[in-house]
C-alpha positions in Angstrom: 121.9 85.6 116.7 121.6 82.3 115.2 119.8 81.7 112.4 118.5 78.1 111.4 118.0 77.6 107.1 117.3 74.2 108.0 113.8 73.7 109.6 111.0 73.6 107.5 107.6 74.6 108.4 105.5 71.3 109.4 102.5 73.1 108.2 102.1 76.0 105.1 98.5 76.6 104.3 97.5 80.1 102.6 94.6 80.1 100.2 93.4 83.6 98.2 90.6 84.6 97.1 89.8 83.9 93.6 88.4 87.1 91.7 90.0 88.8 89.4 90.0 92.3 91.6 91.8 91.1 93.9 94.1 88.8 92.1 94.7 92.4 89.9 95.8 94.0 93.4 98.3 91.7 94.1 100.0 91.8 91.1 99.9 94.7 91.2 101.3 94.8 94.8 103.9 92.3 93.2 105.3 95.1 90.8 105.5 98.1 93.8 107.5 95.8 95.4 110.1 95.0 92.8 108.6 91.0 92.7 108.7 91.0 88.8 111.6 91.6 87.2 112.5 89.5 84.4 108.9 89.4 82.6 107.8 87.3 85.6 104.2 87.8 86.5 103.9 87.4 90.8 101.4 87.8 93.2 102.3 89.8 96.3 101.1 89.6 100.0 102.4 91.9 102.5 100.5 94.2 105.2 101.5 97.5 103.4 98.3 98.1 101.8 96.3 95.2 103.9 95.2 94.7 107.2 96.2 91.5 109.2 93.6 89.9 111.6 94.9 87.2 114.2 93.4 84.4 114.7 95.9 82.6 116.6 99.1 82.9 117.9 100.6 80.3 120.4 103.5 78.1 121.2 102.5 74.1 121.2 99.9 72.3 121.8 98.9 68.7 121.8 98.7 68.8 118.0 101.7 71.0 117.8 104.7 70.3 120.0 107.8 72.5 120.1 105.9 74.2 116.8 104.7 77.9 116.8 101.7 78.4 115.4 100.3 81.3 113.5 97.2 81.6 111.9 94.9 84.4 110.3 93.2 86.4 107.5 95.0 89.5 105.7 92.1 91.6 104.1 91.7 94.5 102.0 88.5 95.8 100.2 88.9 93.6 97.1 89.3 90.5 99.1 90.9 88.2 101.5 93.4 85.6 102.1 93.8 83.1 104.8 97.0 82.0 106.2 97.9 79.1 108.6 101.7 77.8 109.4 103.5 76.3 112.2 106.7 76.0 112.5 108.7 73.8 114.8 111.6 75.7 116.9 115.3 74.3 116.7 117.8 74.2 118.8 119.1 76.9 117.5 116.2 79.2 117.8 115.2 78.2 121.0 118.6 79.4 122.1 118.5 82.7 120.9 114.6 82.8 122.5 116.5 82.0 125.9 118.9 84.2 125.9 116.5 87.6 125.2 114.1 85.9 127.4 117.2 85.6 130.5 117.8 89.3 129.8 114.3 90.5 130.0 113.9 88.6 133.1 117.5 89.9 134.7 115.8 93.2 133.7 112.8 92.8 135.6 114.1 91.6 138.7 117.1 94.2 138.7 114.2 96.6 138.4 112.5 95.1 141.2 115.6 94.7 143.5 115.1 98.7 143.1 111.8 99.0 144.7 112.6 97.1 147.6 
């Protein structure tokens, strides 16, 4: 499997909710998850302890060509945060998407070919 350390996202958009209960949480989160070593002080977001709502979820569109797009809110009781990104695929991903794509399909029609 390929993997591509050179594409960067086209878009990056994540915006928190700004109350100090929340804020609290995800440091908090931060220092579960071994985030702050060295006297650093980091904010955490991760679906361990939240739930994550889709909004969207798609592969190119006018606006986005060749991008995937991925968009939503991850909540818990204290409060919410909003996330949006899109991501073009490379080469080198769209390979790899090929290739498990050619072997689901090889699967499907072999299991097909069975039912005849």
């Amino acid at each position: 499997m390929g993997v591509d350390k050179k594409t960067k996202p086209s878009f990056v958009n994540i915006v928190l909710d700004d109350n100090k209960k929340y804020l609290d949480t995800l440091r908090k989160q931060a220092e579960a998850d071994g985030q702050n070593d060295e006297g650093k002080n980091k904010l955490s977001l991760n679906n361990d302890n939240y739930s994550f709502e889709m909004e969207e979820f798609y592969f190119g569109d006018s606006s986005t060509p060749n991008e995937i797009v991925i968009s939503g809110s991850i909540k818990n009781n204290e409060g919410e945060s909003s996330i949006y990104i899109a991501i073009p695929v490379s080469d080198i991903v769209l390979i790899d998407m090929l290739s498990y794509s050619l072997k689901k399909f090889n699967k499907l029609k072999t299991a097909l070919e069975t039912l005849k």
